[in-house]
N, CA, C and O of each residue as an XYZ file, in Angstrom:
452
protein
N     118.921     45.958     -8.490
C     119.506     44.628     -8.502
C     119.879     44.220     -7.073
O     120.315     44.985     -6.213
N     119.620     42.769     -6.925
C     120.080     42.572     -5.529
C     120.969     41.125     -5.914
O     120.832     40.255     -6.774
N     122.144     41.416     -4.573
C     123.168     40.293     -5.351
C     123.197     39.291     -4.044
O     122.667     39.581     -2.971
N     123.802     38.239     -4.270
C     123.700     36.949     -3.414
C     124.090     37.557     -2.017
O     123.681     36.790     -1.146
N     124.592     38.416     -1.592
C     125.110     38.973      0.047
C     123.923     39.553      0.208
O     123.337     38.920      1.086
N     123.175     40.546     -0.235
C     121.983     41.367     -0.138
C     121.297     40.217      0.314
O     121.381     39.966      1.516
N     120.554     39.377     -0.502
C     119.985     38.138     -0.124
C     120.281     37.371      0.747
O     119.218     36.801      0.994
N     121.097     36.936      1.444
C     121.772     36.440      2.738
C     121.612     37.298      3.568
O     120.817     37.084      4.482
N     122.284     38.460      3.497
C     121.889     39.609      4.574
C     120.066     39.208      5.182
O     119.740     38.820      6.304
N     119.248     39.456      4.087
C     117.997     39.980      4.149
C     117.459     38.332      5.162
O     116.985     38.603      6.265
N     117.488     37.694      5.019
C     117.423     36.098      5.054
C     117.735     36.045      6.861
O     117.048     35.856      7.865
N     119.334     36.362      6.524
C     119.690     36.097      8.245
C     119.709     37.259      9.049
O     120.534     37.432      9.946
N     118.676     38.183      8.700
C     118.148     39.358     10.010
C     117.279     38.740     10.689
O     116.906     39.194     11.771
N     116.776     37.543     10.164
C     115.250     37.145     10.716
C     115.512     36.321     12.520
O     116.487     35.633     12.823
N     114.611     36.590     13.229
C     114.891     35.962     14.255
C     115.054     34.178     14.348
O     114.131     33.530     13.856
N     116.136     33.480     14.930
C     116.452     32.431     14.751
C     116.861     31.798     13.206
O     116.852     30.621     12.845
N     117.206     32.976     12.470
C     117.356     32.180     11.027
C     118.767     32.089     11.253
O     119.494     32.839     11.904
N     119.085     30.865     10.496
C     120.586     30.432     10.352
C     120.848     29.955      8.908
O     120.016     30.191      8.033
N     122.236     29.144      8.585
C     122.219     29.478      7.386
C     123.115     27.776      7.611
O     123.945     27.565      8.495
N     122.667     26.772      6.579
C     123.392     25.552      6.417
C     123.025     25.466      4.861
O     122.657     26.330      4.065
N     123.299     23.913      4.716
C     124.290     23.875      3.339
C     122.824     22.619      3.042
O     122.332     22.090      4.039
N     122.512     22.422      2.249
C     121.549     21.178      1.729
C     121.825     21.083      0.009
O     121.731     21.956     -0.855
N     122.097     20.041     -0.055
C     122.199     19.673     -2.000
C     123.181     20.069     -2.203
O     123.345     19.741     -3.379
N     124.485     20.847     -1.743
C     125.391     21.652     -2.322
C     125.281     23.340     -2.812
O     125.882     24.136     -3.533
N     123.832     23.277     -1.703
C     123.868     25.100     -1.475
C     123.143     25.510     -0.640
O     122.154     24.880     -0.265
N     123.616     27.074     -0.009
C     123.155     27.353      1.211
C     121.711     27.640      0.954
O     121.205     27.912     -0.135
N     120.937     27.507      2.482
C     119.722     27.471      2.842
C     119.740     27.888      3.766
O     120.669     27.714      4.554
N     118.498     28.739      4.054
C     118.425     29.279      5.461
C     117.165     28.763      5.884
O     116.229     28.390      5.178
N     117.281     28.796      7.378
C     116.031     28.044      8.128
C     115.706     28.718      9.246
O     116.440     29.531      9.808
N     114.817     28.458      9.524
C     114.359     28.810     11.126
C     113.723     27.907     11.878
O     112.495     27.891     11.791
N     114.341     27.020     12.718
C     113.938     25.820     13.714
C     114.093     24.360     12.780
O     113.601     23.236     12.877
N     115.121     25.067     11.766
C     115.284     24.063     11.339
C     114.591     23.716      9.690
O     114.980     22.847      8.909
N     113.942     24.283      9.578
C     112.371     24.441      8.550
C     113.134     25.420      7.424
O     113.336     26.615      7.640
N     113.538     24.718      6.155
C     113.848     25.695      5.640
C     113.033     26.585      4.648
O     112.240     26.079      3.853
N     113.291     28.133      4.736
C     112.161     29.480      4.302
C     112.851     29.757      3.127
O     112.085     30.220      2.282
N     114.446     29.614      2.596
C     114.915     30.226      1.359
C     115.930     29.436      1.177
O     116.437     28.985      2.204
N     116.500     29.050     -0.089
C     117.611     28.833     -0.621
C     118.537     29.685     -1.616
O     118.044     30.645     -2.207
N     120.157     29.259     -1.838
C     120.552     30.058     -2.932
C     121.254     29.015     -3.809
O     122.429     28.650     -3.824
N     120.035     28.585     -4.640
C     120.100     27.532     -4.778
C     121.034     27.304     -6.881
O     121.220     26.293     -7.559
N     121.255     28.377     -7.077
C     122.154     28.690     -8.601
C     122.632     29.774     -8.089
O     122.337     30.076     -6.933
N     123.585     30.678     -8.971
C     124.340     31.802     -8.748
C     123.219     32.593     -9.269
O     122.547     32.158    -10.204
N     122.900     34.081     -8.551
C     121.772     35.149     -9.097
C     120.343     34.410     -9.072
O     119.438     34.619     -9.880
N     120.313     33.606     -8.110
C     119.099     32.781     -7.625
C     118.950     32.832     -6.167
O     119.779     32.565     -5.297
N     117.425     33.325     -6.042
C     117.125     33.040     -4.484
C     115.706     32.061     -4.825
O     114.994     31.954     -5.823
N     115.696     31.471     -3.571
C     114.200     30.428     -3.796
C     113.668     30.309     -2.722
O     114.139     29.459     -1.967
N     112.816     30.897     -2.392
C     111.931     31.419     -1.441
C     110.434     30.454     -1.233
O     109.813     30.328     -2.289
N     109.722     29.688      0.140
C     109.133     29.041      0.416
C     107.783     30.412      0.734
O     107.640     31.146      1.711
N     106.945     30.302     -0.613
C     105.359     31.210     -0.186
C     104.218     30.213     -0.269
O     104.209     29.006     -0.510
N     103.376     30.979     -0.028
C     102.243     30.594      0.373
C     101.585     30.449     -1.262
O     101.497     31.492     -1.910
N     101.123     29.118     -1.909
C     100.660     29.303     -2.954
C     100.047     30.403     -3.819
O     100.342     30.615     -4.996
N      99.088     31.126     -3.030
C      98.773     32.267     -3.632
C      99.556     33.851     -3.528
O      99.080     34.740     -4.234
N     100.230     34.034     -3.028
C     101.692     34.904     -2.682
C     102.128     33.882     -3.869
O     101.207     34.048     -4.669
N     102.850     33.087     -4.344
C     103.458     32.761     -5.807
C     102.667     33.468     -6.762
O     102.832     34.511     -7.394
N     101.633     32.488     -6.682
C     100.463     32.899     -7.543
C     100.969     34.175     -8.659
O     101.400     34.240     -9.810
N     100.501     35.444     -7.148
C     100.317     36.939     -7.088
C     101.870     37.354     -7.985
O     101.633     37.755     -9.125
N     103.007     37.317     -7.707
C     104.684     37.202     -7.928
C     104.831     36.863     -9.761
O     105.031     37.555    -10.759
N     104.656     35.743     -9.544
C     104.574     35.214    -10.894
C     103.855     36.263    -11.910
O     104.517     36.834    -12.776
N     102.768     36.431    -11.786
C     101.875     36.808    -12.635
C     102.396     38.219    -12.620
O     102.330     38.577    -13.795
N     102.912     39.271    -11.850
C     102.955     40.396    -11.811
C     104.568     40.406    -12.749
O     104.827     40.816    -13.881
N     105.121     39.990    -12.068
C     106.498     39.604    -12.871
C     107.251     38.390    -13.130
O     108.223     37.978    -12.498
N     106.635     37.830    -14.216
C     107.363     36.530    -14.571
C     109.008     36.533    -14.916
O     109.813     35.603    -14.867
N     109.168     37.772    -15.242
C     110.664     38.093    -15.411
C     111.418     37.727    -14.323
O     112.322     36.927    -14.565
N     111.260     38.181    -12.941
C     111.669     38.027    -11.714
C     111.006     36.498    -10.915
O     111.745     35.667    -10.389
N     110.240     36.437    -10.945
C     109.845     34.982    -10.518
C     109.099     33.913    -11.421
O     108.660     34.149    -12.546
N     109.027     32.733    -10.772
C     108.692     31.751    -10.919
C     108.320     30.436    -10.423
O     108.369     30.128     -9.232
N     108.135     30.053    -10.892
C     107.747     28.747     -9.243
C     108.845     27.234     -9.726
O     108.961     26.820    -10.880
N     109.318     26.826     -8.876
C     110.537     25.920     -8.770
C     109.528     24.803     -9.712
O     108.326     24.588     -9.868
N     110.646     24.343    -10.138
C     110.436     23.153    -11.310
C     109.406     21.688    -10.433
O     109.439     21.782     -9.206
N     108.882     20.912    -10.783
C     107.768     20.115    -10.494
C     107.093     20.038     -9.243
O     106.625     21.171     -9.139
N     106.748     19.391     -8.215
C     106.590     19.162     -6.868
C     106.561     20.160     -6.335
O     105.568     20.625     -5.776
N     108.063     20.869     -6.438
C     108.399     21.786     -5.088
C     107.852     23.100     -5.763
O     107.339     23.777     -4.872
N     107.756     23.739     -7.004
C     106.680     24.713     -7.263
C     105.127     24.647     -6.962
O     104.274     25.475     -6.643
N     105.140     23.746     -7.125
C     103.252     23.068     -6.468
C     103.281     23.197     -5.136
O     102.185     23.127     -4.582
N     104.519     23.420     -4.257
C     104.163     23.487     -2.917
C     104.263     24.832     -2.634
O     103.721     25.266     -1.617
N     104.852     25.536     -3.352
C     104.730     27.391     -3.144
C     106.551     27.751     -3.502
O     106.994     28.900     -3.484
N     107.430     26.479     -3.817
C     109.064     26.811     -3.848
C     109.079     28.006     -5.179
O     108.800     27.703     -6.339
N     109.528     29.621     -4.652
C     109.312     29.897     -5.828
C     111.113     30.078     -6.293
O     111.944     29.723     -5.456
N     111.556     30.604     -7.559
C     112.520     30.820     -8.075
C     112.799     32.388     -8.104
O     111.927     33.161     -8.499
N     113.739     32.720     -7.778
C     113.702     34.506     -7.764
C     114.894     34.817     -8.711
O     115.939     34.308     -8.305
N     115.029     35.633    -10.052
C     116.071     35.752    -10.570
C     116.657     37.706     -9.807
O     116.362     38.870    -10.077
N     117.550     37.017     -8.836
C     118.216     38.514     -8.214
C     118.302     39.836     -8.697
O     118.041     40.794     -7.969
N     118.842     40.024    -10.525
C     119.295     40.468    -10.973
C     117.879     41.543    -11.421
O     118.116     42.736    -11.607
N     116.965     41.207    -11.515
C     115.510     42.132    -11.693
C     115.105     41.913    -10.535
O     114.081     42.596    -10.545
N     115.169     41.329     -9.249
C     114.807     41.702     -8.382
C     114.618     42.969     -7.290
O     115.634     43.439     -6.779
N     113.447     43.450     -6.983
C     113.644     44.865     -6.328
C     113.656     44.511     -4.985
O     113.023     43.606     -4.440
N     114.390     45.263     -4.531
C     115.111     45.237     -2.943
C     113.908     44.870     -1.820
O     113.872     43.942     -1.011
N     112.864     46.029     -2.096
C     112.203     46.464     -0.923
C     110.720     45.329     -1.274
O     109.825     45.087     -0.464
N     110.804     44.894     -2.403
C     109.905     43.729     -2.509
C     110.357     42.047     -1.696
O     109.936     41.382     -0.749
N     111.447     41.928     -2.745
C     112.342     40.888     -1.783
C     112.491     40.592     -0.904
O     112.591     39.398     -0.624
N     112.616     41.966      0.330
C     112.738     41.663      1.599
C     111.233     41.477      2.614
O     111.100     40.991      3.738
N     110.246     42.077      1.687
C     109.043     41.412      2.280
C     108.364     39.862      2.180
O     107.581     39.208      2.869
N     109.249     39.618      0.704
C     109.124     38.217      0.322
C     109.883     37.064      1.575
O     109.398     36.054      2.084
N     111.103     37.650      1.760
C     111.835     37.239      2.606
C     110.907     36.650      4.027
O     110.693     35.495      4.395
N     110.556     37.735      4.510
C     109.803     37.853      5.578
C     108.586     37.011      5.925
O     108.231     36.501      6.988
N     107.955     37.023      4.481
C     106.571     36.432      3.846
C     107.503     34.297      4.798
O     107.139     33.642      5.774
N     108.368     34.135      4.035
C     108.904     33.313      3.618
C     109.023     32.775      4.628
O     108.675     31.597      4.700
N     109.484     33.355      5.616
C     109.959     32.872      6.834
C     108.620     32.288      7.987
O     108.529     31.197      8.550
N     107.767     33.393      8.040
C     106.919     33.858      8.350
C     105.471     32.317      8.308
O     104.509     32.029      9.019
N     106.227     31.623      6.827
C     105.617     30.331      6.894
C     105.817     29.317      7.577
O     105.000     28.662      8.224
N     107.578     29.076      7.368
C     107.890     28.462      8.443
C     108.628     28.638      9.904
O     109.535     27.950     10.373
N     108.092     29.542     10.359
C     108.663     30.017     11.901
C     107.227     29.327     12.728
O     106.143     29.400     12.150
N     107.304     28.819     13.785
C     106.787     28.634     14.504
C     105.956     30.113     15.107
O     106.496     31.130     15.542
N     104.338     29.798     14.946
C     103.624     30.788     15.719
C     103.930     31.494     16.649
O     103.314     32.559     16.608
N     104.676     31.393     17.576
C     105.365     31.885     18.484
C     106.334     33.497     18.475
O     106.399     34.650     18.901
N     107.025     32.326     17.521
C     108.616     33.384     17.121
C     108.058     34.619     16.322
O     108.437     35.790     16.298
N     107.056     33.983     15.688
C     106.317     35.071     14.687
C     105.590     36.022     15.371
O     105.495     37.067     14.726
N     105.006     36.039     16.514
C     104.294     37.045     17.315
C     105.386     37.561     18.360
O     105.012     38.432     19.145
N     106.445     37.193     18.425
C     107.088     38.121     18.565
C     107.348     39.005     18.458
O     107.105     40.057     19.048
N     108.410     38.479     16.944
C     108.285     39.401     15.589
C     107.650     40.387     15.682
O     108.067     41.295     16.402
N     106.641     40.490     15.094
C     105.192     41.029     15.142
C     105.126     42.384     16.453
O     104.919     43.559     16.149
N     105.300     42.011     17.585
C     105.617     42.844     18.089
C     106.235     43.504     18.508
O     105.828     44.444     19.190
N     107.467     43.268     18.264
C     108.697     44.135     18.484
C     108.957     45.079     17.002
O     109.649     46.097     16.986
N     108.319     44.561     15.908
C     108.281     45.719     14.714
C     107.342     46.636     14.891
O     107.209     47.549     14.076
């Protein structure tokens, strides 16, 4: 199980990620661009790449899902925390960011891991 601090933690290790408030819940971004929200209690919502949902969904619909109209069509997926596994999550995380970080920040990244 991973709980709303785990998820924040995992979120704001990322280089330049920060953490503001949109709709009446936190979001994290990088340059501004936001990669995740916590957007219900025991909810993370994570920005993938359509087929990374795709892949998520289908393997475990229990744990994910893709955000309700529009913003699931764009890759917004829904993560229920509570069946979420740690060491998946935090690659999701990464995945997430990874979309919207500027090419740059990301080859950084990249090489300093």
């Amino acid at each position: 199980m991973v709980t709303e601090d785990d998820a924040r933690a995992l979120a704001l290790e990322l280089p330049e990620a920060t953490e503001k408030s949109h709709m009446g819940h936190a979001d994290f971004r990088v340059r501004d661009r936001i990669f995740a929200t916590l957007p219900k209690p025991g909810q993370m919502g994570l920005r993938l790449e359509q087929g990374d949902q795709a892949a998520v969904v289908a393997t475990a619909p229990q744990t994910f899902a893709p955000a309700a109209g529009a913003w699931g069509r764009q890759g917004w997926t829904v993560v229920q925390l509570e069946h979420a596994d740690p060491v998946e999550l935090r690659e999701l995380v990464i995945d997430a960011w990874r979309w919207r970080a500027p090419s740059r920040l990301v080859a950084e990244y990249d090489a300093a891991r």
